[in-house]
VMD Tcl script that builds the backbone (N, CA, C; Angstrom):
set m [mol new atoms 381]
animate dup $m
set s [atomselect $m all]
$s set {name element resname resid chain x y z} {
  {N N UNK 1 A -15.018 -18.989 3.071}
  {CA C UNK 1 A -14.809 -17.597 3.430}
  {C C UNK 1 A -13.756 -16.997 2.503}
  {N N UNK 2 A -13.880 -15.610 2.020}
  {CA C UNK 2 A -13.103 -15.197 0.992}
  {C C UNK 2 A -11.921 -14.374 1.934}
  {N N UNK 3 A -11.058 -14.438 1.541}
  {CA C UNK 3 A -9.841 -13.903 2.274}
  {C C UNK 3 A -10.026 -11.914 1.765}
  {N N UNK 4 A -10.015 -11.201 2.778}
  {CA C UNK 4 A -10.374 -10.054 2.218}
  {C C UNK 4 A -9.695 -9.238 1.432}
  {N N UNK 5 A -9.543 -7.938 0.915}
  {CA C UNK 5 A -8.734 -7.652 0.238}
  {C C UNK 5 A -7.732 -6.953 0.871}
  {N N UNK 6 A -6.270 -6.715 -0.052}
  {CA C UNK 6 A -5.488 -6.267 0.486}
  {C C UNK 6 A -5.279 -4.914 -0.205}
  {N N UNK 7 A -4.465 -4.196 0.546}
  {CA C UNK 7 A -4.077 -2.844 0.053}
  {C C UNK 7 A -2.134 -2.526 0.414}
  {N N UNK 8 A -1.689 -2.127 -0.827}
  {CA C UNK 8 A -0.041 -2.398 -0.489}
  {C C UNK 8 A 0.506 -1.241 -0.256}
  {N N UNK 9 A 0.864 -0.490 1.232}
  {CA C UNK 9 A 2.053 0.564 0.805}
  {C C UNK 9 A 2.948 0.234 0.319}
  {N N UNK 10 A 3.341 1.485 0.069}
  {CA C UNK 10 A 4.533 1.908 -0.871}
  {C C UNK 10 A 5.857 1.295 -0.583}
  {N N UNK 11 A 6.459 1.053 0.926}
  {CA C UNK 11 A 6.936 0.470 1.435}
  {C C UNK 11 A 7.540 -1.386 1.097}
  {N N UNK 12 A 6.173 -1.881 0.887}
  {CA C UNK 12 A 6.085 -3.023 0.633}
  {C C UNK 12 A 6.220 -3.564 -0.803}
  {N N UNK 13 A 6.151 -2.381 -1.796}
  {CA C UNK 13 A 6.192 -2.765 -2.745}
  {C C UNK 13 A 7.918 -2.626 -3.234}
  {N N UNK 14 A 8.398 -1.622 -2.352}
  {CA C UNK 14 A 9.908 -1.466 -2.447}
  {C C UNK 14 A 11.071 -2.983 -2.172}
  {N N UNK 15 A 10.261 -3.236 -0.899}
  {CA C UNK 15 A 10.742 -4.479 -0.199}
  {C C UNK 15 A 10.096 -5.652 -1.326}
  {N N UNK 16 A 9.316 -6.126 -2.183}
  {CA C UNK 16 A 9.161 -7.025 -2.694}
  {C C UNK 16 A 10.135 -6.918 -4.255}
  {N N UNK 17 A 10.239 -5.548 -4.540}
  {CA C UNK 17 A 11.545 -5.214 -5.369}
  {C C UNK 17 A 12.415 -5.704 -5.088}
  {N N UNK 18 A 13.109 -4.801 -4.009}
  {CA C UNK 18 A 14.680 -5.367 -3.744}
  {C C UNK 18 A 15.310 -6.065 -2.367}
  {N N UNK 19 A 14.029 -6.201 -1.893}
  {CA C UNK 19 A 14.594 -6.874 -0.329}
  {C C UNK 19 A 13.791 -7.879 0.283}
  {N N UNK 20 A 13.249 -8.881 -0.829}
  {CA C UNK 20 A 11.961 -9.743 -0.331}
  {C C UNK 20 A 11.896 -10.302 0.758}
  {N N UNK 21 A 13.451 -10.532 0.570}
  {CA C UNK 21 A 13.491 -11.617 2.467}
  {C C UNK 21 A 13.236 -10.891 3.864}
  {N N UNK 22 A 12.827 -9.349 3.471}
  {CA C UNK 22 A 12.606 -8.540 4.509}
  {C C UNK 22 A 10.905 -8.623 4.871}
  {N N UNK 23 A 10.483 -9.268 4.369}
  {CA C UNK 23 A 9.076 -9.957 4.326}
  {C C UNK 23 A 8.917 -11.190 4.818}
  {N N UNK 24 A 8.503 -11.755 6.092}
  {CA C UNK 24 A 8.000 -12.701 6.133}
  {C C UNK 24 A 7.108 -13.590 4.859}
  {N N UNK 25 A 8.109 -14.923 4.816}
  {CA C UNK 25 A 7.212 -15.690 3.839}
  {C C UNK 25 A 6.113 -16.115 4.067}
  {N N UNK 26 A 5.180 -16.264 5.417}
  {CA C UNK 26 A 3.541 -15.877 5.980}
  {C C UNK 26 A 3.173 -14.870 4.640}
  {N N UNK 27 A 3.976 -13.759 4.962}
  {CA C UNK 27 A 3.154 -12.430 4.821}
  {C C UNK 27 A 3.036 -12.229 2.794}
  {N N UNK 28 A 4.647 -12.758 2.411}
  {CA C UNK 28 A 4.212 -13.360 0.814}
  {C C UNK 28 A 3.309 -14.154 0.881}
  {N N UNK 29 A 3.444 -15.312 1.140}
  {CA C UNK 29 A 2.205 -16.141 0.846}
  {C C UNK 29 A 0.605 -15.825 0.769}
  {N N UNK 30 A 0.565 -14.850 2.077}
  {CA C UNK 30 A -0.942 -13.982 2.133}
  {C C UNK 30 A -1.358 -14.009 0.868}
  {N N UNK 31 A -0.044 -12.731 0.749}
  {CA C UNK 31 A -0.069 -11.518 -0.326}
  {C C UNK 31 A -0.134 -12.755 -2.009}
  {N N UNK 32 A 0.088 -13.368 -2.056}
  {CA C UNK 32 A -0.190 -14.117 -3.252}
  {C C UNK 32 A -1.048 -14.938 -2.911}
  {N N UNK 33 A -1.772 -15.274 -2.212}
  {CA C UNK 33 A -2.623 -15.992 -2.153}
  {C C UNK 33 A -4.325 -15.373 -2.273}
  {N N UNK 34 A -4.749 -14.283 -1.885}
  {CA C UNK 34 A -4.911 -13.101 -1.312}
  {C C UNK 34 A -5.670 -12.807 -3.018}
  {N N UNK 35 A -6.999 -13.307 -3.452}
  {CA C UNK 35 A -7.821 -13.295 -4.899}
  {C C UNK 35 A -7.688 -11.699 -5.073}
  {N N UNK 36 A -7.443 -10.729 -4.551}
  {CA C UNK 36 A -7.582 -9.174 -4.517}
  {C C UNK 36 A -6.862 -8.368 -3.545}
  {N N UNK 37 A -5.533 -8.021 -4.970}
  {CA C UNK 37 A -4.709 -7.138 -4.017}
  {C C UNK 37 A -4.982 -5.654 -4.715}
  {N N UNK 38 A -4.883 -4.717 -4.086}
  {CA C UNK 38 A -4.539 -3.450 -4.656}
  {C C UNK 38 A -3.747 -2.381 -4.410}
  {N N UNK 39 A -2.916 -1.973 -5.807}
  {CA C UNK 39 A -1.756 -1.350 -5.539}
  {C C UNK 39 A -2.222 0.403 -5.740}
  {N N UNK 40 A -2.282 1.190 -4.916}
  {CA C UNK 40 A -2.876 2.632 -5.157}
  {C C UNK 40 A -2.244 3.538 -6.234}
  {N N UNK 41 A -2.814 4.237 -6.688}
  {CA C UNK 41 A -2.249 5.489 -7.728}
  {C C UNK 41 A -1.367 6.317 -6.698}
  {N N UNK 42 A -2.223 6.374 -5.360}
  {CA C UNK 42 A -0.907 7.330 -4.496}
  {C C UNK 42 A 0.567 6.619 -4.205}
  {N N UNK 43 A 0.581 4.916 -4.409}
  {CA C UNK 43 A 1.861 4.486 -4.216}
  {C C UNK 43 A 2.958 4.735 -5.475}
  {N N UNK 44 A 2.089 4.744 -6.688}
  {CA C UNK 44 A 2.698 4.599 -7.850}
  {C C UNK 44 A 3.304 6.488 -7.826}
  {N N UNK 45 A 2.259 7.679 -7.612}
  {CA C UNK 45 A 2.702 9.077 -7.234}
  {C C UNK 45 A 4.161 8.583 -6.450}
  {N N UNK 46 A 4.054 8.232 -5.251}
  {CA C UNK 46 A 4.773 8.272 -4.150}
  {C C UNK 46 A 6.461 7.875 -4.379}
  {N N UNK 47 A 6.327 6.336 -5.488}
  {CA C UNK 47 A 7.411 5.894 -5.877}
  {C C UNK 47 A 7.828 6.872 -6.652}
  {N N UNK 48 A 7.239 7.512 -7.902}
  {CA C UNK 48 A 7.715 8.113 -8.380}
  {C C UNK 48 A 8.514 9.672 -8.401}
  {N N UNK 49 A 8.015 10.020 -7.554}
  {CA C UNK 49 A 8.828 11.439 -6.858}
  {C C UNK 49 A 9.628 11.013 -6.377}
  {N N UNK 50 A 9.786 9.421 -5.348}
  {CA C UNK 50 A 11.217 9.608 -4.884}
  {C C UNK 50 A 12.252 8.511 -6.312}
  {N N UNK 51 A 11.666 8.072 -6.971}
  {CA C UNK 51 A 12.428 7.590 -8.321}
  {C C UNK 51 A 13.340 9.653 -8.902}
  {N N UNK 52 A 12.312 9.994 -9.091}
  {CA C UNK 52 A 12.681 11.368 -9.712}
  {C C UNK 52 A 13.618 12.258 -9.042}
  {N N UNK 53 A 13.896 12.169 -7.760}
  {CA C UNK 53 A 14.648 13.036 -6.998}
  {C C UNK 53 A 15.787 12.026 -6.749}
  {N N UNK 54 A 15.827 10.611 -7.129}
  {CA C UNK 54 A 16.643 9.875 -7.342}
  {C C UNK 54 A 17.464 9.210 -5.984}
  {N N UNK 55 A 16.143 9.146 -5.059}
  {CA C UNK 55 A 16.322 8.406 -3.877}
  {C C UNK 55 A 16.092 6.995 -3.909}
  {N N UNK 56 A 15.467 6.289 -5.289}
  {CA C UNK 56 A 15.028 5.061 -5.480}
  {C C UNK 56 A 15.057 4.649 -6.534}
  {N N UNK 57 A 15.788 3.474 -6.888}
  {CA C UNK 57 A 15.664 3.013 -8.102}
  {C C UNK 57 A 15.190 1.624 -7.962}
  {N N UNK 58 A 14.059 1.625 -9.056}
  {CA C UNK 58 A 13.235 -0.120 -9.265}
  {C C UNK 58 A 13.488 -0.466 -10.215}
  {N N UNK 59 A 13.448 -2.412 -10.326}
  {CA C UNK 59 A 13.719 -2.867 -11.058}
  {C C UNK 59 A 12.687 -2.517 -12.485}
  {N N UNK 60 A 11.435 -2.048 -12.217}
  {CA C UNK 60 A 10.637 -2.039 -13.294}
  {C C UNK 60 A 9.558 -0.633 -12.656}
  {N N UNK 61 A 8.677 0.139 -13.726}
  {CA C UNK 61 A 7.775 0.226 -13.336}
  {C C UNK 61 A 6.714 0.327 -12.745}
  {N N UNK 62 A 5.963 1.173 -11.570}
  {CA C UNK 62 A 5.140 0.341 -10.965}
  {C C UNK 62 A 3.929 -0.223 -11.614}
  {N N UNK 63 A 3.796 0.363 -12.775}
  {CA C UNK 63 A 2.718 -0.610 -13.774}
  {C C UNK 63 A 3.193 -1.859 -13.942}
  {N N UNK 64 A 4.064 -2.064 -14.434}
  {CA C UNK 64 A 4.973 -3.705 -14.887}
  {C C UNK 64 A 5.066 -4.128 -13.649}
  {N N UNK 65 A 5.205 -3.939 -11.911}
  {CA C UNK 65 A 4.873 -4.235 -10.831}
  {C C UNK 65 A 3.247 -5.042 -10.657}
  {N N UNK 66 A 2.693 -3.982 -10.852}
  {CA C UNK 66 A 1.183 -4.378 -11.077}
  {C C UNK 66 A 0.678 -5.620 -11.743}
  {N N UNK 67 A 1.169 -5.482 -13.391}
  {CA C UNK 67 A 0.818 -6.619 -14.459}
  {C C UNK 67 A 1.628 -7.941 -13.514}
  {N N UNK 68 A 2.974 -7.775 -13.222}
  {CA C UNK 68 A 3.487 -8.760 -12.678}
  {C C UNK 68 A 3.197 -9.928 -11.360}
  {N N UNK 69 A 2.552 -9.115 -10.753}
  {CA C UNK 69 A 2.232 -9.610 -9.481}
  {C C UNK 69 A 0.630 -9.380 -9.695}
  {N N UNK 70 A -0.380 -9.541 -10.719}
  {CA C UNK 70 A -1.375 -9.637 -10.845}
  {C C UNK 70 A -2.365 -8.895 -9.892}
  {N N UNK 71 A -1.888 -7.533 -9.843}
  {CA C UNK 71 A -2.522 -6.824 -8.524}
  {C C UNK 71 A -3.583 -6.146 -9.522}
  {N N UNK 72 A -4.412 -4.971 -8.893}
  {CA C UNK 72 A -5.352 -4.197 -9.417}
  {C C UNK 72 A -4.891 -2.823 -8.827}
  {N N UNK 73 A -4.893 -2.348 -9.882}
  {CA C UNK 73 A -4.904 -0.581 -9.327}
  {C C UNK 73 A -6.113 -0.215 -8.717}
  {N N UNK 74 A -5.892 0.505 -7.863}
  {CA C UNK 74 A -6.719 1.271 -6.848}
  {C C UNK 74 A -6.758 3.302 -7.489}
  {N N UNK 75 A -7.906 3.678 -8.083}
  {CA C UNK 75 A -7.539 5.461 -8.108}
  {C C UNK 75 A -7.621 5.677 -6.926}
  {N N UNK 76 A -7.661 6.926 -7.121}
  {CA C UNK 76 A -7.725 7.609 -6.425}
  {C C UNK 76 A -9.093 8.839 -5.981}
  {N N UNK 77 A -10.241 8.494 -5.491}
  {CA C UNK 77 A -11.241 9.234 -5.906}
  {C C UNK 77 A -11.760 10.603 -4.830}
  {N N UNK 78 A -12.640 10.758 -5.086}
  {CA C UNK 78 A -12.977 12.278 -4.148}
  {C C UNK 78 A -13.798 11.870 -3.090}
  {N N UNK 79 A -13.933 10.703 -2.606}
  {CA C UNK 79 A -14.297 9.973 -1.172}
  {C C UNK 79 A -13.311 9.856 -0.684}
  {N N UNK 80 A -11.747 9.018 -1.490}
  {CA C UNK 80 A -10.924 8.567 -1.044}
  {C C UNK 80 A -10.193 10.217 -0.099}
  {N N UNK 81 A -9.978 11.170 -0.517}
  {CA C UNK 81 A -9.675 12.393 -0.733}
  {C C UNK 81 A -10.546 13.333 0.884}
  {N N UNK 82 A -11.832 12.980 0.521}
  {CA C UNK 82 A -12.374 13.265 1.831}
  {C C UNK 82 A -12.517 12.728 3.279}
  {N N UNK 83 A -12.402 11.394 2.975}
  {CA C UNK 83 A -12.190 11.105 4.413}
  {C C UNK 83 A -11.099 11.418 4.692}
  {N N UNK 84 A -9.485 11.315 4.003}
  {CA C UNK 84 A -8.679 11.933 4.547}
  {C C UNK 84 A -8.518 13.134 5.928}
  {N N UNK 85 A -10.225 14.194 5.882}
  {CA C UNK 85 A -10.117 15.244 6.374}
  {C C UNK 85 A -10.707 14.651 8.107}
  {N N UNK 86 A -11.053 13.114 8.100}
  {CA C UNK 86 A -11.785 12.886 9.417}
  {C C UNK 86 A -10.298 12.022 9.782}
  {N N UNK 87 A -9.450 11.876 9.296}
  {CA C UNK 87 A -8.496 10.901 10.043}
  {C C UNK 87 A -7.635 12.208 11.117}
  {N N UNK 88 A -7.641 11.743 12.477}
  {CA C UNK 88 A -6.501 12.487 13.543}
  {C C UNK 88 A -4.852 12.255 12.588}
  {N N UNK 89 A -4.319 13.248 12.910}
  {CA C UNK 89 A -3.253 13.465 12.373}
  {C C UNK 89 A -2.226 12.231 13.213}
  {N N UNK 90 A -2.657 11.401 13.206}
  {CA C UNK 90 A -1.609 10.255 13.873}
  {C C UNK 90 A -0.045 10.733 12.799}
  {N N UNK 91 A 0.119 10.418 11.978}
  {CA C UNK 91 A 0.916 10.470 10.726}
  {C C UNK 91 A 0.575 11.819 9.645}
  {N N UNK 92 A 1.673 12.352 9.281}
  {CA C UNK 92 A 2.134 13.554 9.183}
  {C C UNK 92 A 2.105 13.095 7.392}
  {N N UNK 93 A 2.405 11.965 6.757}
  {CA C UNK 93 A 2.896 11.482 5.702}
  {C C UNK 93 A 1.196 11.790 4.966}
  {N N UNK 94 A 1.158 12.682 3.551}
  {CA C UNK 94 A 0.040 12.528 3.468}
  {C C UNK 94 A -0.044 11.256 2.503}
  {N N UNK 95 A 1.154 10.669 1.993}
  {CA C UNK 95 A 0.381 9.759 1.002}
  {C C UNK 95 A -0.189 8.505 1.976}
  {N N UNK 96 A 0.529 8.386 3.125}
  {CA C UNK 96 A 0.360 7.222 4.249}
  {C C UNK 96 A -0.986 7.502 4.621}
  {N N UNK 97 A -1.580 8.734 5.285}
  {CA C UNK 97 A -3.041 9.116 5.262}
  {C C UNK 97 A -3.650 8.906 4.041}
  {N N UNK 98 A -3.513 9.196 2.764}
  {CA C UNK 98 A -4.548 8.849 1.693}
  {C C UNK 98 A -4.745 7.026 1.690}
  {N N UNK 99 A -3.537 6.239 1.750}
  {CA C UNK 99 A -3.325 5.082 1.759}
  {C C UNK 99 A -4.602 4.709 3.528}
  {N N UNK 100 A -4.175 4.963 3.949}
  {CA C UNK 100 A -5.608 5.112 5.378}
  {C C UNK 100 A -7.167 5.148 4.826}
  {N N UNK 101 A -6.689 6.213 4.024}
  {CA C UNK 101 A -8.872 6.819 4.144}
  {C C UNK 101 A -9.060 5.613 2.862}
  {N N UNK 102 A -8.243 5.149 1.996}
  {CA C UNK 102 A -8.489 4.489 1.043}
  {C C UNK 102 A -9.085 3.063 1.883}
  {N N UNK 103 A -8.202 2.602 2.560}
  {CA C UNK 103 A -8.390 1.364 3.518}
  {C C UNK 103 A -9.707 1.035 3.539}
  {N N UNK 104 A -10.225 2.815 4.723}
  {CA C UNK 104 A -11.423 2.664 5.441}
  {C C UNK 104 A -12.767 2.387 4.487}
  {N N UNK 105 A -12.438 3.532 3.444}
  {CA C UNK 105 A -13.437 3.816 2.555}
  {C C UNK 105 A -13.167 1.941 1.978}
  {N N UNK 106 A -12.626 1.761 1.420}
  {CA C UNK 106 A -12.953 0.454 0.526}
  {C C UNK 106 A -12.642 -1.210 1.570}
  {N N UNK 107 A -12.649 -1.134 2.788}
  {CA C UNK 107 A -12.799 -1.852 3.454}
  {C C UNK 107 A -11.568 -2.728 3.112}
  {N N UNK 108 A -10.068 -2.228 3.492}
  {CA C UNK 108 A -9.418 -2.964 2.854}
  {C C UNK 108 A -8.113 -3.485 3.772}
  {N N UNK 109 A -7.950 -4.861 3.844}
  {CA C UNK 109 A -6.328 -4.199 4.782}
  {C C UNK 109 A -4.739 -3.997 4.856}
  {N N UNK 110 A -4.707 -3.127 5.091}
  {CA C UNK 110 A -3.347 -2.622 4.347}
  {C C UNK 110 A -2.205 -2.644 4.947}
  {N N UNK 111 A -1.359 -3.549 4.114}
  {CA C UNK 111 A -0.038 -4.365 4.474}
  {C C UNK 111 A 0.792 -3.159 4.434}
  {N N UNK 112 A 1.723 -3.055 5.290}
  {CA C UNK 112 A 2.426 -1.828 5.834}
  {C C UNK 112 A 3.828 -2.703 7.225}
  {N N UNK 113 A 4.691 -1.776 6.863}
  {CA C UNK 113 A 5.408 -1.401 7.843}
  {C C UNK 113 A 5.655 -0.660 8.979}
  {N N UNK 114 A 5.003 0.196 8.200}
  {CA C UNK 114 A 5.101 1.474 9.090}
  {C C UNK 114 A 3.906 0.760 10.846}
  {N N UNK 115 A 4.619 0.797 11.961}
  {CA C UNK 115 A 3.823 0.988 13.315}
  {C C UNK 115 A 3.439 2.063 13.272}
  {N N UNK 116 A 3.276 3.365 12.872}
  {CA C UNK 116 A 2.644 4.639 12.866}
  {C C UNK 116 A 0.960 4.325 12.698}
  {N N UNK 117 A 0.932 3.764 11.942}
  {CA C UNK 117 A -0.512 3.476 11.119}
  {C C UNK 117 A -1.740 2.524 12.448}
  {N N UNK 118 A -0.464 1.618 12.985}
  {CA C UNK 118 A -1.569 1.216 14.112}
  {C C UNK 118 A -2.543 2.205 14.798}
  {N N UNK 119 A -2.027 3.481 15.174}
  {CA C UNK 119 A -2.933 4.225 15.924}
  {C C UNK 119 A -4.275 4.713 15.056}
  {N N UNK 120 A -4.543 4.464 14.336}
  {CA C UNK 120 A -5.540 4.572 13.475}
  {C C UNK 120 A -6.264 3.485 13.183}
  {N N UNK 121 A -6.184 2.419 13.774}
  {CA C UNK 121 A -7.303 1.180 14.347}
  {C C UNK 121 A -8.004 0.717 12.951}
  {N N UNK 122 A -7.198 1.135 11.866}
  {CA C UNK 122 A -7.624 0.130 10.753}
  {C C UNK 122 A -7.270 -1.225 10.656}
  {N N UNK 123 A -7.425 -2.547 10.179}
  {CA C UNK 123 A -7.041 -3.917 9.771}
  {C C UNK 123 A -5.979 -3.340 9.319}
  {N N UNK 124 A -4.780 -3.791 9.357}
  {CA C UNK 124 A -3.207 -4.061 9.238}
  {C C UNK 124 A -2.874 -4.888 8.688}
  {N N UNK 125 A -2.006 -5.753 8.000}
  {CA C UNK 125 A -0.928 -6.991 8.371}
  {C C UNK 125 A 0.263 -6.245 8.536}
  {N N UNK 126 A 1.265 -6.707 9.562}
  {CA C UNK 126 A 1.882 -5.677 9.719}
  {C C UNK 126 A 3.343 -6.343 9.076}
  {N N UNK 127 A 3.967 -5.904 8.937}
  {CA C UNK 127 A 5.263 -6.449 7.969}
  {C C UNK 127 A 6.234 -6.337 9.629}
}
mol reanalyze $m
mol bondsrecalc $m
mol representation Tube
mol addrep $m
């Protein structure tokens, strides 16, 4: 059985930056074990506005993130974009909703922190 794929908020990619031990080593291990992870164009947007307004600083890149941890970028496409418009406003965050419709649309499950996201009955791992 193939372990399915994963999908990383933004969140998680912060915490594997600078606060790994805030991760269950289960939930690393998944996550590297795990033949298909994907890191979204809306996380790489997301980091970067708050890099730019200078609420966050990373050790690298989220491309050099990517190459590093052997993930796959995820775009961003005009399915991903439309289902957005069928998700209930559980969460107010739109990149957290695009990170959602991306999930649904590509059957994916997406490692998160955030408990907000449960009410939206997608596959989780929950950090």
């Amino acid at each position: 059985m193939t372990a399915a794929p994963l999908l990383l908020d933004s969140n998680i990619v912060v915490w594997l930056d600078q606060k790994p031990k805030r991760i269950a080593a289960s939930v690393v291990d998944r996550i590297e074990r795990t033949p298909l992870v994907y890191l979204s164009a809306v996380t790489a947007w997301e980091l970067s506005i708050k890099q730019s307004l200078g609420g966050l600083t990373l050790a690298r890149p989220v491309s050099g993130f990517i190459n590093s941890h052997k993930m796959t970028e995820l775009p961003v496409t005009t399915r991903h974009g439309e289902a957005v418009r069928n998700l209930p406003l559980h969460h107010r965050d739109p990149f957290d909703r695009l990170l959602v419709a991306q999930a649904l649309v590509e059957g994916l499950i997406l490692v998160t922190g955030d408990r907000l996201l449960l009410q939206y009955g997608i596959p989780l791992l929950l950090v």
